[in-house]
C-alpha positions in Angstrom: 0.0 0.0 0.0 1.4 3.3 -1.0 1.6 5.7 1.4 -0.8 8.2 0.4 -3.5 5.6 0.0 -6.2 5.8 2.8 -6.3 2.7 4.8 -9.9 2.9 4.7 -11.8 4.5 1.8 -15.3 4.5 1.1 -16.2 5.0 -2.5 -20.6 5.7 -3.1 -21.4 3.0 -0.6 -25.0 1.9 -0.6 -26.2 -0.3 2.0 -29.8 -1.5 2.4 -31.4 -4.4 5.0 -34.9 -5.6 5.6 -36.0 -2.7 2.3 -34.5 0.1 4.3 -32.0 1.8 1.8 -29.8 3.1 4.9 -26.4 4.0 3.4 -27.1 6.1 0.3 -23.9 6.5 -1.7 -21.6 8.0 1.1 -17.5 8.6 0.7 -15.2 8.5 3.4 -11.9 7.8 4.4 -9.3 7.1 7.0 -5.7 7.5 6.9 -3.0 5.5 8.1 -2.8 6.8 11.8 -5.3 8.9 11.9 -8.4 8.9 13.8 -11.8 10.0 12.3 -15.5 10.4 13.6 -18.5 9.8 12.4 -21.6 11.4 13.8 -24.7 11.8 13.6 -28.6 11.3 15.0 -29.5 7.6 16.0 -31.1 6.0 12.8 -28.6 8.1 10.3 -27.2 4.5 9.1 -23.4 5.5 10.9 -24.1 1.6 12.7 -24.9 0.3 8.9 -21.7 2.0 7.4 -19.8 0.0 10.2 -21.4 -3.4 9.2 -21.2 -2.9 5.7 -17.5 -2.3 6.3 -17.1 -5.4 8.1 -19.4 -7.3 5.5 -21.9 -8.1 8.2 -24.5 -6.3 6.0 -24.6 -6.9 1.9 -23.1 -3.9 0.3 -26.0 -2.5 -2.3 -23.6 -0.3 -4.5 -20.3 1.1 -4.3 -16.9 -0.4 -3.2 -14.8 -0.8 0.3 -10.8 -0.2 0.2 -9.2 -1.4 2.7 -5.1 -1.4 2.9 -5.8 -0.6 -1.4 -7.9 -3.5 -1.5 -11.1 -4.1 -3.0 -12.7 -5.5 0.1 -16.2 -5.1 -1.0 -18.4 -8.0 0.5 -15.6 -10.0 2.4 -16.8 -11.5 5.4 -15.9 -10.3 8.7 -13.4 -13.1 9.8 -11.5 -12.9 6.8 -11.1 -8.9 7.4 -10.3 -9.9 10.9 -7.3 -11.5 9.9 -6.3 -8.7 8.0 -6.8 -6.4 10.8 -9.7 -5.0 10.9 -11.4 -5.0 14.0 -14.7 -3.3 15.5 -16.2 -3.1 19.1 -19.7 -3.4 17.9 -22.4 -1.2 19.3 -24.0 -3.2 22.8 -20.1 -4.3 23.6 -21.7 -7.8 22.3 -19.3 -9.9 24.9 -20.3 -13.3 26.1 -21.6 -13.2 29.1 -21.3 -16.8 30.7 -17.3 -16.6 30.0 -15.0 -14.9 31.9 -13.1 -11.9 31.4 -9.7 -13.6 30.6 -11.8 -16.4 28.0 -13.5 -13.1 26.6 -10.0 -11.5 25.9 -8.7 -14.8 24.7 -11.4 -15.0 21.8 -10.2 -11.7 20.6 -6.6 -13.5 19.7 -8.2 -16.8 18.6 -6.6 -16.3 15.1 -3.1 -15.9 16.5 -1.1 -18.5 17.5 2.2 -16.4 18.6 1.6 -17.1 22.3 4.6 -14.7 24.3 2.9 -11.7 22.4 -0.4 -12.7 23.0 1.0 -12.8 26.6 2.5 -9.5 26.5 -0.6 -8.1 24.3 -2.9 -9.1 27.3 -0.8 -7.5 29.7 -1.1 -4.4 27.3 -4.7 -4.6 28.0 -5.0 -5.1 31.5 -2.0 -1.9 32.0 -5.0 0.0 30.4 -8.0 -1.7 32.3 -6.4 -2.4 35.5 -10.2 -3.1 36.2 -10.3 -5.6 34.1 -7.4 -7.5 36.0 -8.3 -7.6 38.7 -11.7 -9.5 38.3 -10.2 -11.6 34.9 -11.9 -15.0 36.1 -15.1 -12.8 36.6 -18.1 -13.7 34.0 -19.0 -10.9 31.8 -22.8 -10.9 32.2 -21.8 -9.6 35.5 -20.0 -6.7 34.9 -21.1 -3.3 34.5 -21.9 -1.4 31.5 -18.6 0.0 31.4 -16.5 -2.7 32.8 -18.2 -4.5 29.9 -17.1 -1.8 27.3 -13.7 -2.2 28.7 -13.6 -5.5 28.0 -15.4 -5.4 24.8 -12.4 -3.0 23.9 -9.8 -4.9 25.4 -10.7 -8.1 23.0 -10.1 -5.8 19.8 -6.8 -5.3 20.9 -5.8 -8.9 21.4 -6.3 -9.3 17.6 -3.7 -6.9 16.9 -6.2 -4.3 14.9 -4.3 -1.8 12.1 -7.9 -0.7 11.9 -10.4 -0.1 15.1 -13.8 0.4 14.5 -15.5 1.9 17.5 -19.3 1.8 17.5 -21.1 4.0 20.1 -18.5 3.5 23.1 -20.4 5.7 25.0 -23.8 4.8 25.1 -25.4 4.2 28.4 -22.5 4.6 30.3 -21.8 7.6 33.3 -20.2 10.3 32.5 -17.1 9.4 34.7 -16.7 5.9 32.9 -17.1 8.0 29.9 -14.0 10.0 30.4 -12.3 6.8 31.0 -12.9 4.7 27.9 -12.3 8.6 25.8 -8.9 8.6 27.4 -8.1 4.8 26.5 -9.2 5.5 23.1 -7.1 8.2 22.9 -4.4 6.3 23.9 -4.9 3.7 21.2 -4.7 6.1 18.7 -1.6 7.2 19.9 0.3 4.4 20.2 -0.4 4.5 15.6 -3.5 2.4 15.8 -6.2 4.1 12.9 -9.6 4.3 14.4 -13.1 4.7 12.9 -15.0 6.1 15.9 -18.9 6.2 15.2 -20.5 8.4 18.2 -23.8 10.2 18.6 -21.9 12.5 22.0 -21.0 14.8 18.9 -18.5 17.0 21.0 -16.5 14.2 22.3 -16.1 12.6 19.8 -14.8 15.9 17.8 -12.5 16.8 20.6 -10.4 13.5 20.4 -10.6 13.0 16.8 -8.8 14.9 13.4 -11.3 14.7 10.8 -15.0 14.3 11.6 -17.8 13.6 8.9 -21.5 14.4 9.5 -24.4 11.8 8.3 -28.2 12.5 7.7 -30.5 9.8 6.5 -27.9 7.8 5.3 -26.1 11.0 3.5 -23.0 12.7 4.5 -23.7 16.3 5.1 -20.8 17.6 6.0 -16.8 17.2 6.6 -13.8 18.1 7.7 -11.5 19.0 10.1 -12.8 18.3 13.3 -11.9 21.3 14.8 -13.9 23.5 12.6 -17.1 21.2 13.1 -17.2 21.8 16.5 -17.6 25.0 15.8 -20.2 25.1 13.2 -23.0 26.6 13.3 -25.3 24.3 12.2 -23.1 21.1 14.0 -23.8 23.3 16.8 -27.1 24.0 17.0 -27.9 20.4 15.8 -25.7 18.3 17.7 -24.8 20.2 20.8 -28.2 21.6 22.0 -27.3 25.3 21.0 -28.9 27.9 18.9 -27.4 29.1 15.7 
């Protein structure tokens, strides 16, 4: 892949399910290293982007690059394996396993066992939590812990690509601030993150480039910066007038 080719890029993607044309012909993409937003209302198809992405929902029209590949329509695992990775909306983590078996799923296509070791201990250095209750079942965590964890499996597959969907939803504010500052840190240790948020000014403030979606459109885009400070981003996203 040549340098100056997006890890991800979107090219008039169309996604529909259940005759619900969702995704209508959107472009977007993600650099190498960089970490990007995508926000909008609930029901503006940014959780049907994600799963066409991933090739959990049939792509209608348009293509998926990934790394300069034509991905279009790839099932997940074999995107997995490529490194592509995404902490789906929900956390999805299985509740009668423990915390360790949950994080030991997320490596289950590697086989290189002192860095999935030292990968785990990675994990736990940024959810300490997560340690100390590791032979704890998941269904009996909290929202957040949950999140955590639902995180903390991503990164045991060793993801060039992170695709973050709603990490905040339903969670307190101070648990919040805690998964924003481990995402941060991702990102700065070169991992390139999708982040998909409906909290329109966080996930501005962490991010570089931010694109806006309406009923399945992309309205607007750019640096993230100057959409926090747009007017209409404003008024329609963080509660104040124009």
């Amino acid at each position: 892949m040549d340098v100056t080719t997006p890890l991800l890029q979107l090219l008039k993607l169309e996604v529909a399910y259940g005759g619900i044309h969702a995704v209508k012909g959107i472009d977007l993409e993600v650099a190498q290293g960089e970490m990007v937003c995508l926000i909008g209302a609930n029901g503006a198809g940014k959780t049907t982007t994600l799963k066409g992405i991933c090739g959990l929902l049939p792509v209608k029209a348009g293509k998926v690059f990934y790394g300069g590949e034509n991905v279009t329509g790839k099932p997940a695992f074999r995107l997995v394996r490529r490194g592509l990775a995404m902490v789906p909306e929900g956390r999805g983590v299985f509740g009668a396993l423990s915390i360790e078996e949950n994080l030991a799923m997320g490596a289950y296509i590697r086989n290189d066992r002192a860095a999935i070791a030292s990968d785990l201990e990675r994990v736990y250095g940024l959810f300490p939590r997560l340690k100390e209750r590791r032979r704890q079942t998941a269904g009996t965590l909290s929202g957040g812990e949950q999140q955590m964890l639902a995180m903390g499996r991503a990164m045991l597959s060793r993801p060039k690509l992170l695709l973050l969907d709603e990490p905040s939803m339903g969670l307190a504010p101070l648990m919040v601030q805690k998964v924003f500052e481990t995402i941060v840190t991702i990102s700065g240790e070169g991992v390139t993150i999708l982040l998909i948020e409906q909290n329109a000014k966080l996930a501005l403030e962490v991010s570089k480039r931010g694109y806006v979606m309406e009923s399945g459109e992309i309205t607007l885009h750019g640096d993230a910066k100057s959409l926090l400070h747009d007017p209409k981003v404003r008024a329609a996203y963080l509660g104040e007038t124009a």
